[in-house]
N, C-alpha and C positions, 0 to 999 in steps of 0.2 A: 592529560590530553596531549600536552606538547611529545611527549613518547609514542601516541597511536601516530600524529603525524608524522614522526623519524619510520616507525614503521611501516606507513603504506609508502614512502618513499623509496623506502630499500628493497621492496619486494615488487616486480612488475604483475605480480598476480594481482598483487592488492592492488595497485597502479590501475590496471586495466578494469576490476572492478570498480572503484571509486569513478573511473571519468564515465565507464557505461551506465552506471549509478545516477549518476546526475544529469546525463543525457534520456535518460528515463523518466527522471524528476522533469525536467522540460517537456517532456511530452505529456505527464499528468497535468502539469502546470498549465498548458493549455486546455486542458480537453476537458479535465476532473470538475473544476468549476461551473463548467457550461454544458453538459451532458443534458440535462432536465432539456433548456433551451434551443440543444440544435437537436435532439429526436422530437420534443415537441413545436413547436413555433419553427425551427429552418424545417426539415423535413416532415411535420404533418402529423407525426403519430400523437395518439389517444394519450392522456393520462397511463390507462389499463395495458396498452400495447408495449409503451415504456418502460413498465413494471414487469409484464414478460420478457421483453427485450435483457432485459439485467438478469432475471432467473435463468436463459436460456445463456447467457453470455457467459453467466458464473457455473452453471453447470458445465462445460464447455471447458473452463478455466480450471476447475476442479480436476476433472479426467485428465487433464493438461498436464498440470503439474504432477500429479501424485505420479504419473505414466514417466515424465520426464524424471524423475526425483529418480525414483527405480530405478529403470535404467541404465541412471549415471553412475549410480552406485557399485551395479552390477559390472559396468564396462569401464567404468572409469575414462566416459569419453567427454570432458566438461569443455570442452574449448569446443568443437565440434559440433555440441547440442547449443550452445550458447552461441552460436553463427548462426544455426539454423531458423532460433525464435528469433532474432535481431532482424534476420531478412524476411522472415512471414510477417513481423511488426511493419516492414515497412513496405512490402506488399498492399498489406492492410488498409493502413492510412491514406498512404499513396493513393490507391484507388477509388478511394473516399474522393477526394481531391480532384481526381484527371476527372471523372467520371458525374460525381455532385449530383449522383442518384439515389433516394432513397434505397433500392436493393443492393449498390455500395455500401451503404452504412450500415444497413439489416446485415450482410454479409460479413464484412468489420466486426462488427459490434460484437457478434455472436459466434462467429469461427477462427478467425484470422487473429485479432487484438489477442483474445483469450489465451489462442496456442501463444503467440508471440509472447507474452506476459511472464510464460511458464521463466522466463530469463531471469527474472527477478531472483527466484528462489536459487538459481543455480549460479548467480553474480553471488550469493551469500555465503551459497556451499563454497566456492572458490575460496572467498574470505578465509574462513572458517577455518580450513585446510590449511589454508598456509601462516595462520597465526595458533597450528593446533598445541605446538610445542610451548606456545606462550603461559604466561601467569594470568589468572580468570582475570583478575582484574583489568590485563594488556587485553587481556582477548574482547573483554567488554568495550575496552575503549576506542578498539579498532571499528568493532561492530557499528558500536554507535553513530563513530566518525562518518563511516561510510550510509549507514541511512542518513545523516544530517545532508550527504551530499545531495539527496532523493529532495531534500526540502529546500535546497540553496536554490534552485533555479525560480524554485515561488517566488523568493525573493525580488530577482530581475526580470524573469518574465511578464507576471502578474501586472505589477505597474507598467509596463510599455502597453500589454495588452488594451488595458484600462484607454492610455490614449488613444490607440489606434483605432477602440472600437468607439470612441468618443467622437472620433472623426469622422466615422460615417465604415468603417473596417466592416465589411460582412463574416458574421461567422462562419461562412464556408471557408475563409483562408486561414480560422488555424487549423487545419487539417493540412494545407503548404507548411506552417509553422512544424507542428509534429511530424510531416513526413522528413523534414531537414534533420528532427532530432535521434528521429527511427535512424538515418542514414549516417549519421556521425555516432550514434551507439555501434552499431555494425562495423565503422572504419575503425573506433578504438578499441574492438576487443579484436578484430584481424592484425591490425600491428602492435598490441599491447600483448595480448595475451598466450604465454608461450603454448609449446605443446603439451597433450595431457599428460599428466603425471606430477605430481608436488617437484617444488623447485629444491632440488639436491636429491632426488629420490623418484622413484614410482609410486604411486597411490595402491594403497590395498582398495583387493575390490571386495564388495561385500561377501562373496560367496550364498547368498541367498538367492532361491529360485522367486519368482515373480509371486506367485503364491505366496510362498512364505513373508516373502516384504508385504503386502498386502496384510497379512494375518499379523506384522507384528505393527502396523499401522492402525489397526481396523480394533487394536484390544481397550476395552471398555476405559481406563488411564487413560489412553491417547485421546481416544475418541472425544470423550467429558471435557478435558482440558480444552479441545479445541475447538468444541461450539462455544464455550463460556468465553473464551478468548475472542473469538467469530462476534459474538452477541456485544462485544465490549465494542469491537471495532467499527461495528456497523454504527455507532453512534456517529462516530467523524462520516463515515460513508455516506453516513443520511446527511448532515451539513452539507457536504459538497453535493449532493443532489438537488436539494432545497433550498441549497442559500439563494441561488441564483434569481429561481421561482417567487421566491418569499421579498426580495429586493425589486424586483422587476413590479410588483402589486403594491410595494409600500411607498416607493419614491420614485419619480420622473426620471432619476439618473441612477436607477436599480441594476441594472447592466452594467456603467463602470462602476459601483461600487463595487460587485461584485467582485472584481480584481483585485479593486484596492485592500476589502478588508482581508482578504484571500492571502494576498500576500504580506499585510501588516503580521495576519497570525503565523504563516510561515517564516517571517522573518525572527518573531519572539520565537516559535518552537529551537532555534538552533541552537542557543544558548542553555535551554532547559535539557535538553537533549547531550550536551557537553555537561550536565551535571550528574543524569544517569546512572553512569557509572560509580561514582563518588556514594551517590546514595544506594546504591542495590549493592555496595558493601558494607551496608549499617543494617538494611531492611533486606525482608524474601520481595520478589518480584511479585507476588500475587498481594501484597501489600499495597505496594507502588502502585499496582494494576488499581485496587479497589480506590485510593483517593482517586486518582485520576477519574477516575468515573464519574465521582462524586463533584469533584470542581467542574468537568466537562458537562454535566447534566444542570448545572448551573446557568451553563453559557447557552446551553439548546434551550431551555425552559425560557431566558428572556430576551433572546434573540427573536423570534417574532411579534412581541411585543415593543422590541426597542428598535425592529430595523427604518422606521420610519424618520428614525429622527438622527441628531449627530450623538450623543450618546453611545452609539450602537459601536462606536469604534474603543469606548471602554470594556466590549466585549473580548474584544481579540487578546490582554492579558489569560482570564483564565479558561480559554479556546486553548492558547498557547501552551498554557501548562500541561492542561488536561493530554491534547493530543500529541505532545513531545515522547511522553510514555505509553501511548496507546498504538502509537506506532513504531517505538525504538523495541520494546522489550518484549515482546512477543517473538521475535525472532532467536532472541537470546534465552526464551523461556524453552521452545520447542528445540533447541540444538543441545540446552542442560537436560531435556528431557529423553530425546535418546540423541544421546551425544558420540555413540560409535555408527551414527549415518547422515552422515554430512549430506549428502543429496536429499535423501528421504526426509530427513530433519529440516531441512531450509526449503523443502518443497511442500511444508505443511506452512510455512510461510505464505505462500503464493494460495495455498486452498484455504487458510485462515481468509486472507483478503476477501476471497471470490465468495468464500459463504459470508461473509458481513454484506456483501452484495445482496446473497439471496435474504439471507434474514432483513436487508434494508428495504429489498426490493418489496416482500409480504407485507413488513411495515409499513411503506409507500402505500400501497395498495390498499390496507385496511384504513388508514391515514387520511388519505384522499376519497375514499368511497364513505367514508361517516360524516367527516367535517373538511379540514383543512391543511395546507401544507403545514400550520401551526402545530397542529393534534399529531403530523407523523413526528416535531421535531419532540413532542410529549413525552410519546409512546417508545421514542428511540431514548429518550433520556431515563426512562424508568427501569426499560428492560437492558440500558446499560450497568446501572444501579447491582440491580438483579444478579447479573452475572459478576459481579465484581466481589457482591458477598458470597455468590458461592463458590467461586473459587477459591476466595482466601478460607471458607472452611473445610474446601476438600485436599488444600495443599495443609492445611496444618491439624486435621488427620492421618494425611499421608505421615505425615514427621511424626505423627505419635505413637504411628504403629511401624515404623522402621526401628528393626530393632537398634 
């Protein structure tokens, strides 16, 4: 790990990902935990409306990325398209903010955030590129580095959060918090990140027509992989929708907990996440994938049973573990999976995300419409289960029938 360090130090691409990276993470870090909270209770919307709101957002997200992944490929324009999402992210938020009207946020939510997002996948691609020459193992440990940076800001945010909102802080001001962070992502990729083309070289462009990228994205392998991967993720996704909810009903100080234990598990995930690498050179990643599911579904099955008491902060161990690999190696799955399109491959990243949205979102919806915020964290813990066996039995038929 001390090597992925020397390395994003010496490259300003990696540089430039790594600080927009985590200036990213400050903007989930405020927003990710209290979603449920400020569309339902600050702005007014229904349970059901909610639950569209996130389908529409993630479909949105989806065409976003996959369009953006494309393209980048084709044109080899990454620094370009990565200003572009950084200033519609902070459009987005921003307007949230001046404005503190729900059809700000309706608008945010579902057009604006989504496109802006598409950045994530193409801060990867960057990565990716510029560690292409490396040893899997350098390559893995750069990767990781830089999603750990996604989860550092949990760390310091989350507990300031806690206080301020303990003070009497309205949630309409992290939307000030994240438009600060949208606007300092934007400053570090304009003075970080140089111009397109790999540094000592040009990038090859994919020479595929828009079509064709589509058809080699859209084939039956890709496709499987990436709901099962989707289905794994939406398990954390449903956490940060419901933890809030489910805190808020169980204890009088359900709101700042909410931060707290927010950021206790983001602080364990960064450590587990620096072991990743180490371990996905002993194991396949669809391996990795299936515990984590298993410990994760742990942590969702007795968290609404234990958020009421102090207990509950024994959860954020195997939260931590679970979701260190639920959201490091997916990235790293889909880039070994077609690993000659570094755009298109790290923008299934961003649509991996957006569908755990919509599969969260359904689950929400069926969750809340039978029983309780309890029953979606159920439902999300079973069908995380689910998907974690079947990928490890469709990747090691894959390996049985390569010749």
């Amino acid at each position: 790990m001390i090597s992925a360090f020397a390395i994003i130090a010496g490259s300003r691409r990696l540089r430039a990902s790594a600080f927009a990276m985590f200036f990213i993470g400050a903007l989930a870090a405020a927003l990710a935990p209290y979603q449920g909270l400020i569309a339902i209770k600050l702005f007014g919307f229904s349970d059901a409306q909610f639950a569209a709101i996130m389908v529409v957002g993630a479909a949105a997200s989806v065409a976003s990325s996959l369009y953006t992944g494309i393209i980048t490929d084709q044109w080899a324009s990454r620094r370009t398209t990565a200003l572009i999402c950084a200033a519609i992210t902070v459009v987005g938020v921003g307007g949230v903010y001046v404005t503190r009207s729900p059809i700000a946020y309706l608008l945010a939510a579902t057009v604006l955030i989504p496109i802006g997002f598409a950045l994530m996948g193409q801060l990867f691609a960057i990565a990716r590129l510029a560690v292409s020459e490396r040893a899997p193992a350098e390559r893995d440990g750069v990767m990781s580095l830089i999603r750990a940076g996604f989860a550092l800001p949990f760390i310091v945010v989350l507990p300031l959060l806690s206080i301020a909102i303990g003070r009497g802080m309205g949630l309409i001001h992290l939307y000030g918090i994240v438009t600060l962070a949208a606007t300092c992502c934007f400053i570090a990729l304009y003075t970080l990140l140089p111009k397109d083309g790999l540094e000592g070289g040009a990038e090859t462009k994919s020479g595929l027509s828009f079509g064709q990228s589509i058809s080699e994205l859209a084939h039956p392998r890709v496709v499987s992989r990436l709901l099962l991967i989707a289905t794994l993720v939406a398990a954390n996704t449903i956490y940060m929708q419901t933890m809030g909810l489910i805190f808020e009903a169980a204890h009088p100080e359900g709101t700042a907990r909410t931060a707290r234990l927010a950021a206790l598990i983001a602080g364990l995930e960064i450590p587990f996440m620096m072991l990743i690498p180490w371990v996905s050179a002993r194991m396949s990643k669809s391996t990795i994938l299936l515990g984590a599911a298993l410990i994760y579904a742990v942590f969702m099955l007795l968290f609404p049973r234990m958020a009421g008491g102090d207990a509950v902060w024994l959860l954020a161990l195997p939260a931590a573990m679970g979701a260190a690999a639920l959201l490091t190696l997916p990235i790293a799955y889909f880039q070994d999976l077609l690993w000659n399109r570094p755009g298109a491959s790290s923008s299934l990243q961003s649509v991996n995300q957006v569908t755990s949205q919509l599969i969260a979102g359904g689950i929400f919806w069926i969750g809340t419409s039978l029983a309780s915020y309890g029953l979606v964290m159920t439902i999300g813990a079973a069908t995380a289960i689910g998907a974690g066996v079947a990928l490890r039995v469709a990747d090691a038929r894959a390996t049985r029938s390569t010749p």
